[in-house]
N, C-alpha and C positions, 0 to 999 in steps of 0.2 A: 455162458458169456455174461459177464456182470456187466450191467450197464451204471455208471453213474451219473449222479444228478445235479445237471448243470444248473452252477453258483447262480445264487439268485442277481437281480441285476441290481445296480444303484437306484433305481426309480422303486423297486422290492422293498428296497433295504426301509427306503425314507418310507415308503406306505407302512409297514410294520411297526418301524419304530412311532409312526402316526396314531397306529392303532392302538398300541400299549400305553402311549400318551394320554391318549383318548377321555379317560376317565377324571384326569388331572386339569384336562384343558376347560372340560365341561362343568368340573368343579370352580373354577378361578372364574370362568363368564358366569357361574351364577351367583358367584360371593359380590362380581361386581355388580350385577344388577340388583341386588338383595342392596347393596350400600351404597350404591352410585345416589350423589343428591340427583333428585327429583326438581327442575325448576317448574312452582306455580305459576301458569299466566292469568288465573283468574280467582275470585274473592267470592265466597258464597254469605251471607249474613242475614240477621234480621233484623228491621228498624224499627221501633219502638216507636207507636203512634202516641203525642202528648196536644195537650192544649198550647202550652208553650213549649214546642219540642228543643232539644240540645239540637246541636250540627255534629254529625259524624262525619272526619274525613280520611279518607285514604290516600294515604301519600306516596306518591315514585320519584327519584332524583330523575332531572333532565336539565340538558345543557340549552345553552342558547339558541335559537333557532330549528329548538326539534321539534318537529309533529308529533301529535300526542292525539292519539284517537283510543273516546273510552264511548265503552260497548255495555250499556247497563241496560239490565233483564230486569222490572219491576213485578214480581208477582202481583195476585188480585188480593184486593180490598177493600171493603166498603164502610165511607164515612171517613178518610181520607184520602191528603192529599202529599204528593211525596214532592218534592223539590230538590233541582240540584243545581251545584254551585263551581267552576272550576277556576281556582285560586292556584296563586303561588307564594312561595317562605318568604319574597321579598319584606323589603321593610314597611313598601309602600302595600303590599299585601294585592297586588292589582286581579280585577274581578276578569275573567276570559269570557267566560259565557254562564248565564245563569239560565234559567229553565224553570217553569210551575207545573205542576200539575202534568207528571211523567208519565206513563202507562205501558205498560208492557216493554218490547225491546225499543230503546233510544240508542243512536248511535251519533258522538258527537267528535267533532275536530276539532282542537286548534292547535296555534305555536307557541312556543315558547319567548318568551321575552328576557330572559334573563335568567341566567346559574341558578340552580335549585330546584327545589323541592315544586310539584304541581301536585295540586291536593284534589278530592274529586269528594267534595259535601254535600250532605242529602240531610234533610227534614223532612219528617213524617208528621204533617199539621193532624189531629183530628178535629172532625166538623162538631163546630158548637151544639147538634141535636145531641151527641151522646152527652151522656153524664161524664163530668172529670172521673169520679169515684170506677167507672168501668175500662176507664182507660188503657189498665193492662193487658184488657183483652186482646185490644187492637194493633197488629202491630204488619207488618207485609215484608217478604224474603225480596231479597236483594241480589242478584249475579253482577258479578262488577268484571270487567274485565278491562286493563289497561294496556295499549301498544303505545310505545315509546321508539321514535327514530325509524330506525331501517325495519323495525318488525310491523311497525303502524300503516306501511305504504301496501296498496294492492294491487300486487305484482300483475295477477292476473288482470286486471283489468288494463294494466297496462300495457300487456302481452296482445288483447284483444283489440286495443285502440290503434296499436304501430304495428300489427301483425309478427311476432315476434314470435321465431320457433322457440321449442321447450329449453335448448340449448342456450340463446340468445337472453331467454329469462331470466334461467340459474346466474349467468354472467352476471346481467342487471343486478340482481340479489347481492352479487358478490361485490360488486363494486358497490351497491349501496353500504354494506355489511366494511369494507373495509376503508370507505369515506368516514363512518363512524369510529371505527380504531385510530383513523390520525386524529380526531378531531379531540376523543379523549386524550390522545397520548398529549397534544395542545397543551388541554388544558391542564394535563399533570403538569406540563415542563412550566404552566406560566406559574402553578401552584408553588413550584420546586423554588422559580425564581422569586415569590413572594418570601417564601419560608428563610430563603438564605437572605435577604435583605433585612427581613424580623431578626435577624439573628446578629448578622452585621453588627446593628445599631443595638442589639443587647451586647453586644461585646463592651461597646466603648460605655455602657451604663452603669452603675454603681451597683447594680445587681449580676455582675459579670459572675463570682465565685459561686456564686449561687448557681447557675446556671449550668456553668460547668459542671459543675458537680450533680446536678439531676442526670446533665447529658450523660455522662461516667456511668453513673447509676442504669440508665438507661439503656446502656452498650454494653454493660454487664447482664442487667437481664435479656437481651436478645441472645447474647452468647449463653445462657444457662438455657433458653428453651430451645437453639438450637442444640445442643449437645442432648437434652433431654428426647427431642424428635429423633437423633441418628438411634440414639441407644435402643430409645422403642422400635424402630422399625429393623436394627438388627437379632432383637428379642423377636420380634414376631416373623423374622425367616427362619431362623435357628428355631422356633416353638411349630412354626407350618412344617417343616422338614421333618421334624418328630413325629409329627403326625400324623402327615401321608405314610412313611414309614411305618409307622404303624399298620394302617392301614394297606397295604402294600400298593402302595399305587406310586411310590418310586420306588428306586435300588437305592 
């Protein structure tokens, strides 16, 4: 009596065809984390101790009215003194909070006043007992770390003040996280409407042909790097398919 062997089932089917995948899928999640950009949130450096020192500053774009909280690690040193300074690109260059004589971790807050750049400067005085002439020696490591907006706020601590389960928090997060998406998009569209008003009034100006003709220029080369982007990226499935096949890790 021959018995035969009952067809595998559709849940079989997909686990198999899972498994033969397998090799290809764990290939592609490692090609991504090997090239996925990595985003820094924090700035490691050294400040160079002078008698008349420079200002070093580090700069993050922030919009109006956003919290900006910087997190800065002073390593040790002796015979100076470090200073910091938190500015903005404005014109009028307006000072937020200055600080002397830092040490170890300082953790500072404020807001923003105005579109633009906040800058976070540090000088590294040294004390008139060393000799100028030594002054290379002296110099102390720096951790800089900048939160801007929704990533500056602490969550937890907010979770522990209004008692707010873990679920409740993530929420908070998210609506913080997407008050900030409208608030760019804002100020793209108020951008948008500057830009066509600049343009407007170049129209009707004696530099209109001109103009034009950059723009032309302009719509030609985004059309050439678009075209150049598809071709690459059909060369590189057509070149990955060779490959695996090669490889036999497709049919």
């Amino acid at each position: 009596m021959t018995r035969i062997a009952p067809s595998p089932t559709r849940r079989q089917q997909r686990r198999a065809a899972g498994l033969s995948q397998g090799p290809l899928f764990f290939l592609l999640v490692a090609l991504f984390l090997v090239f996925a950009p990595h985003p820094a949130s924090a700035i490691k450096f050294k400040l160079q101790a002078d008698r008349y020192p420079t200002t070093k500053c580090i700069w993050n774009a922030a919009h109006d009215h956003s919290l900006v909280v910087v997190t800065a690690n002073v390593g040790p040193g002796v015979s100076q003194r470090v200073d910091v300074e938190i500015v903005d690109s404005t014109p009028r260059r307006n000072v937020y909070l200055s600080k002397r004589g830092i040490n170890g971790e300082t953790r500072l807050a404020v807001t923003s006043h105005a579109e633009g750049d906040i800058g976070v400067c540090f000088q590294n005085t040294l004390d008139v007992s060393v000799p100028q002439s030594e002054a290379e020696k002296y110099n102390r490591v720096i951790d800089l770390d900048v939160d801007i907006g929704a990533e500056a706020v602490d969550y937890n601590a907010i979770a522990a003040k209004e008692s707010l389960s873990g679920l409740e928090t993530e929420m908070r997060k998210l609506e913080g996280m997407v008050e900030e998406i409208v608030d760019e998009m804002n100020y793209l569209k108020s951008r948008e409407m500057r830009f066509q008003s600049t343009n407007h009034q170049a129209r009707t100006g004696p530099n209109y042909p001109h103009l034009e003709s950059t723009n032309v220029r302009v719509q030609n080369f985004a059309l050439f790097s678009f075209c150049v982007l598809v071709g690459l990226g059909v060369w590189q499935i057509f070149h990955l398919r060779a490959f695996f096949k090669r490889k036999y890790l497709i049919d």
